[in-house]
C-alpha positions as CSV (number, residue, x, y, z in Angstrom):
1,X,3.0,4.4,7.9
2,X,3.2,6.5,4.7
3,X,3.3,3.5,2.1
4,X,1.2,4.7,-0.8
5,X,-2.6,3.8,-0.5
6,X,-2.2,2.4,-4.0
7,X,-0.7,-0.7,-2.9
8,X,-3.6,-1.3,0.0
9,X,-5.3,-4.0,-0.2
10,X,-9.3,-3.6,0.6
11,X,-9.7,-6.6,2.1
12,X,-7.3,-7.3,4.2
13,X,-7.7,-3.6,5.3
14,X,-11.6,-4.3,6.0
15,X,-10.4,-7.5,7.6
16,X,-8.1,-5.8,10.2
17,X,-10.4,-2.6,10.7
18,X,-13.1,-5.2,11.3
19,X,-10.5,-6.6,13.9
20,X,-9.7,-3.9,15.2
21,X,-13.1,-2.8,16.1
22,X,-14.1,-5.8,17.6
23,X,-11.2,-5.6,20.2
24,X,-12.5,-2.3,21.0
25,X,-16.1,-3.1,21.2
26,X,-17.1,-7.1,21.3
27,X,-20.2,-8.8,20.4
28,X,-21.2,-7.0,17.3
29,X,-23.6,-8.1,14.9
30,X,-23.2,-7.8,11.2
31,X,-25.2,-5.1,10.8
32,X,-23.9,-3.0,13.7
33,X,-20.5,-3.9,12.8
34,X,-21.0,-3.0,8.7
35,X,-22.3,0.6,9.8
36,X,-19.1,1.1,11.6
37,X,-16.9,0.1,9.3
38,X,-18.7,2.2,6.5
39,X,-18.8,-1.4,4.5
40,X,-21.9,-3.6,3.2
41,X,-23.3,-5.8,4.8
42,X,-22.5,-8.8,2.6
43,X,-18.6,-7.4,2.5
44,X,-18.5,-7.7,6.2
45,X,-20.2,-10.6,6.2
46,X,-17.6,-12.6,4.2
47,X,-15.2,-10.8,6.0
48,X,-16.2,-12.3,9.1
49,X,-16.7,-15.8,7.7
50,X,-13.1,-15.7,6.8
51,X,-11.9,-14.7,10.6
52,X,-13.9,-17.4,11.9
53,X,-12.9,-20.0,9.9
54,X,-9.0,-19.1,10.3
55,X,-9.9,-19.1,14.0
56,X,-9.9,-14.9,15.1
57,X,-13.4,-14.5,15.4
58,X,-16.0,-16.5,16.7
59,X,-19.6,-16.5,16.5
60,X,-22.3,-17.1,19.3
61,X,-25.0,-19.0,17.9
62,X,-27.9,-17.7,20.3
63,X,-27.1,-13.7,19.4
64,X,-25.4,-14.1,15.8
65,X,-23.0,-11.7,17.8
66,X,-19.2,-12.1,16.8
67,X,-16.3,-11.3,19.3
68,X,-12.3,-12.2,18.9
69,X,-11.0,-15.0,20.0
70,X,-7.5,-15.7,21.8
71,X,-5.9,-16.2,18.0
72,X,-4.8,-13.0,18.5
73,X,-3.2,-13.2,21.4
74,X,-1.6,-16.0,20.6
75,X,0.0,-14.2,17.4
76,X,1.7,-11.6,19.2
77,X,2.2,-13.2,22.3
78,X,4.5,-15.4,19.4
79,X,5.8,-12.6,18.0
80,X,6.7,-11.0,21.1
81,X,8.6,-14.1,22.2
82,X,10.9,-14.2,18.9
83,X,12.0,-11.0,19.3
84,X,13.0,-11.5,22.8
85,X,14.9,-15.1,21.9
86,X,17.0,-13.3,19.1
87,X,18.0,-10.7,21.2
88,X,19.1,-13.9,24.2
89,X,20.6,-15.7,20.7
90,X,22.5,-13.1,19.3
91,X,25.9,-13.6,22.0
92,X,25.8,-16.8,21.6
93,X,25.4,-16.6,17.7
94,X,27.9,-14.1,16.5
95,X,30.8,-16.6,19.2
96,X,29.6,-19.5,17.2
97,X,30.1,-17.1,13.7
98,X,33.5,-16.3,14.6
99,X,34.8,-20.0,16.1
100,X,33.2,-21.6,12.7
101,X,34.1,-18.6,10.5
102,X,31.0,-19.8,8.7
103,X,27.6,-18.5,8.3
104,X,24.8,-18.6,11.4
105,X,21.2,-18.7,11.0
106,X,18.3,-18.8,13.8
107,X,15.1,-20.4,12.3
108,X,11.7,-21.1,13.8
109,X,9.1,-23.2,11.8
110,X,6.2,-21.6,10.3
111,X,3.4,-23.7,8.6
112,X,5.2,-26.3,6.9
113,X,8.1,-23.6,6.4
114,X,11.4,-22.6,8.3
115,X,11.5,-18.7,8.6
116,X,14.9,-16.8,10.0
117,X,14.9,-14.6,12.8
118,X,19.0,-13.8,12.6
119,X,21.8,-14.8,10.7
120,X,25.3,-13.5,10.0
121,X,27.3,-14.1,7.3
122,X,30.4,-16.1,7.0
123,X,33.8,-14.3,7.3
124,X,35.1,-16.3,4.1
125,X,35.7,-14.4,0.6
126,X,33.6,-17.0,-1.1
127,X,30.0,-17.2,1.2
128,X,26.6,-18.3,1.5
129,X,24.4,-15.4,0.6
130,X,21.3,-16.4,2.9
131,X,17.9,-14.9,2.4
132,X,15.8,-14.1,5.2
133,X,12.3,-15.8,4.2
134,X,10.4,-19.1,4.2
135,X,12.0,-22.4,3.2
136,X,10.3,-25.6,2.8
137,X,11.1,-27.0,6.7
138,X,11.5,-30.7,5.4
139,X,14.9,-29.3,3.0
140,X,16.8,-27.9,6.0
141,X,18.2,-28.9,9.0
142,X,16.5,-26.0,11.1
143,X,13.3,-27.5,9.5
144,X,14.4,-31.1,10.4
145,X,15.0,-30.2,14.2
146,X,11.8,-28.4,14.4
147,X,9.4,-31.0,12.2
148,X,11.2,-33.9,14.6
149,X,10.1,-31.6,18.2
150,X,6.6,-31.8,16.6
151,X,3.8,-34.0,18.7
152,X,2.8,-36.4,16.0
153,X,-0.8,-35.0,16.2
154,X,0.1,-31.9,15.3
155,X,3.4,-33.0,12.6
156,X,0.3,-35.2,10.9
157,X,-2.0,-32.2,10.6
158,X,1.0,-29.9,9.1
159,X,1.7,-32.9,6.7
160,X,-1.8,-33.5,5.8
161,X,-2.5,-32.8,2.1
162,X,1.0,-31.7,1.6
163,X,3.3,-32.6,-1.7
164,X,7.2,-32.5,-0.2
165,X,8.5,-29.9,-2.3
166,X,11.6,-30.7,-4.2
167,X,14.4,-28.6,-4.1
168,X,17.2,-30.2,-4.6
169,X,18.0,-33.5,-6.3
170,X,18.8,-34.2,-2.9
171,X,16.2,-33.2,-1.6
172,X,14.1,-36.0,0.9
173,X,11.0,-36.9,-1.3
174,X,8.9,-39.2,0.4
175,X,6.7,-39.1,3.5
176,X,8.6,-42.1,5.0
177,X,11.9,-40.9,4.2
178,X,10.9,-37.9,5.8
179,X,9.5,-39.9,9.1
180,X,13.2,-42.0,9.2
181,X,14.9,-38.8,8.9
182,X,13.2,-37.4,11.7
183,X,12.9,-40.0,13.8
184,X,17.4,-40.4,13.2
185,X,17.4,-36.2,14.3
186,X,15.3,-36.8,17.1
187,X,17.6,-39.7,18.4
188,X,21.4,-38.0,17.5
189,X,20.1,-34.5,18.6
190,X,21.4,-32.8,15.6
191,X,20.1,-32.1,12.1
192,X,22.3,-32.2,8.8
193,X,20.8,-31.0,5.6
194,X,23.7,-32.7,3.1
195,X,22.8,-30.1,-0.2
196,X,19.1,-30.6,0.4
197,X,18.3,-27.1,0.2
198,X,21.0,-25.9,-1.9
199,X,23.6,-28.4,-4.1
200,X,27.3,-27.5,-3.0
201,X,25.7,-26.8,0.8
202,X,25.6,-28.4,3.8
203,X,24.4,-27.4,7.3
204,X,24.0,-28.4,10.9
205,X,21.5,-27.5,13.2
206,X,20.3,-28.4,16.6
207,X,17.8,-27.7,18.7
208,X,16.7,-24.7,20.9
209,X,14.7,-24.7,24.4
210,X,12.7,-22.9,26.5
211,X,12.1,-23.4,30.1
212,X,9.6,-25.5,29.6
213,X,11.9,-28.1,27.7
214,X,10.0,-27.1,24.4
215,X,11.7,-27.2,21.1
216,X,11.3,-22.9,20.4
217,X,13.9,-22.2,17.4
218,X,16.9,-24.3,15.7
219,X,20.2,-22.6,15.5
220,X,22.6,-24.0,12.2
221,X,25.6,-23.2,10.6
222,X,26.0,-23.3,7.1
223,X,29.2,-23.6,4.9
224,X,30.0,-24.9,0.9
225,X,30.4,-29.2,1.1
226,X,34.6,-28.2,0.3
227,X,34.5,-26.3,4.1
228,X,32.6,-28.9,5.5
229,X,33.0,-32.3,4.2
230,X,31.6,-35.5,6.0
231,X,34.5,-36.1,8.4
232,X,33.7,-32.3,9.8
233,X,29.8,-33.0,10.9
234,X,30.6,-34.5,14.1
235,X,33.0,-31.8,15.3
236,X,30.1,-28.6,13.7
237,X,27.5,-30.9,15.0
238,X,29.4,-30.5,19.0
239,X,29.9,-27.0,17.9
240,X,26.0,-26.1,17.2
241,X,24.8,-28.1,19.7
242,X,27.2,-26.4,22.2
243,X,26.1,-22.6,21.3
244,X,22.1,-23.8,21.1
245,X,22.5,-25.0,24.3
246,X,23.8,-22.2,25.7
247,X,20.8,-20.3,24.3
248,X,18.4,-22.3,26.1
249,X,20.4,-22.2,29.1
250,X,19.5,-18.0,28.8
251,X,16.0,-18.9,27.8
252,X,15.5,-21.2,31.4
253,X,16.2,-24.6,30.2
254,X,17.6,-27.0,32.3
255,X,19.6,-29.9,31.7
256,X,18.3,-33.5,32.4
257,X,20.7,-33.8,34.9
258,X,20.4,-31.0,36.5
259,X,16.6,-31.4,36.6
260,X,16.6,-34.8,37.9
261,X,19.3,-33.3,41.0
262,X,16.8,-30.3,41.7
């Protein structure tokens, strides 16, 4: 809380004050909300035009009052619910770490992006260094598994406009690539990202489930192509699958048949 005001950022400050204040008090007008705030009226004014259109804030057309929407509930409702699935992951992740002696990562898809919630590193000398951030989702196999759970509504409207970033030469380039690629993950129910992501890589991932049956993170392993060469994907792949499963089991998730006999 004592980060050096020289690196705020006015707007996004005004933006969350102006948040903030609206959860407190709703239905504010611009004017009413500006003398709070101790900000302009045309400043809050294209504040709140931005949190409308990204969906926080919503205007009623009769009273040109705003008010916050359920955006932000949604948000940290999210938020709330990663926290709580890396702390149900983590047994389950750190057994699959020290059977595969490789490195483990936990991803959920952000955007068009895979983001990591937990990973540990392999117990080899010679290891992946793996970066906690964003990753273009299409490039990995965490990505994979979560672009194939994707309603195609919604996998259309994270596409649209998109370029597929290349980062690799291995990388998957085109749109129906991608689609056959997806459509093979969503039918083996594991992903492999053969040095897509980085050359002299390769990774297996699977899918994670809530109790709902909803596709909620990916869980991988990674390890250098000379660890993990093609004749070792089917065993990894049993080996993922096995420890994501056991995750969703912890997160409610029943298997098919055990569904189908209750």
């Amino acid at each position: 809380m004592n980060q050096p005001t020289r690196y705020a950022v006015p707007a996004v400050e005004g933006a969350l004050s102006a948040l903030e204040t609206l959860a407190n008090t709703p239905r504010l007008g611009v004017s009413e909300l500006a003398k709070r705030l101790g900000l302009s009226k045309g400043s809050v004014y294209r504040l709140l035009a931005t949190l409308v259109r990204r969906g926080y804030v919503e205007k009623d057309a009769q009273s040109d009052r705003y008010q916050v929407t359920y955006r932000l509930f949604a948000v940290g409702s999210r938020a709330v619910q990663c926290l709580g699935l890396r702390e149900m992951a983590q047994p389950a992740i750190e057994r699959l770490g020290v059977e595969t002696g490789e490195a483990v990562n936990l991803g959920v898809l952000d955007g068009f992006r895979t983001v990591s919630l937990h990973l540990i590193e392999s117990a080899y000398p010679l290891s992946l260094s793996m970066r906690i951030g964003g990753l273009p989702a299409h490039a990995t196999a965490t990505g994979k598994i979560l672009l194939a759970a994707l309603d195609p509504a919604e996998f259309a409207r994270r596409l649209e406009g998109r370029r597929l970033e290349r980062v690799t030469e291995r990388t998957i380039k085109s749109r129906p690539a991608l689609l056959a690629e997806l459509a093979r993950v969503r039918t083996q129910g594991f992903a492999v990202d053969d040095e897509e992501c980085s050359l002299g890589m390769r990774c297996v991932g699977a899918p994670i489930r809530d109790h709902r049956g909803i596709v909620v993170a990916a869980l991988s392993v990674v390890a250098p192509c000379q660890r993990l060469t093609p004749a070792m994907l089917p065993g990894m792949a049993d080996a993922v699958r096995a420890a994501a499963g056991e995750i969703s089991r912890r997160l409610g998730h029943l298997e098919a048949s055990e569904d189908e006999g209750r």
